[in-house]
N, C-alpha and C positions, 0 to 999 in steps of 0.2 A: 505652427498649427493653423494661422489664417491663413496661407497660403493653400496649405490641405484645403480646408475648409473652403475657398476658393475654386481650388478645381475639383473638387466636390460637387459643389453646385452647380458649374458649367455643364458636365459631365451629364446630371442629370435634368441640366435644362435641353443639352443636346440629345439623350435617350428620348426627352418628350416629343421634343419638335421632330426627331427621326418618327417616332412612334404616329403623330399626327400626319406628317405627310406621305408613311405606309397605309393610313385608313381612309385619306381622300386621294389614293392612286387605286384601292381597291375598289372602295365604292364609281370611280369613273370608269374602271373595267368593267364593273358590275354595271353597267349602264346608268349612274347613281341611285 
């Protein structure tokens, strides 16, 4: 179960950081 629970939280620490670095590749397209 901590193991789960581990890449769990990876998982969704790596959805946010994808998440953050689609919205500051958007806004430099956008001209910020």
């Amino acid at each position: 179960a901590a193991v789960k629970q581990t890449g769990d939280y990876e998982r969704c620490c790596e959805y946010w950081f994808n998440n953050q670095l689609i919205g500051i590749t958007d806004k430099i397209k956008k001209g910020g």
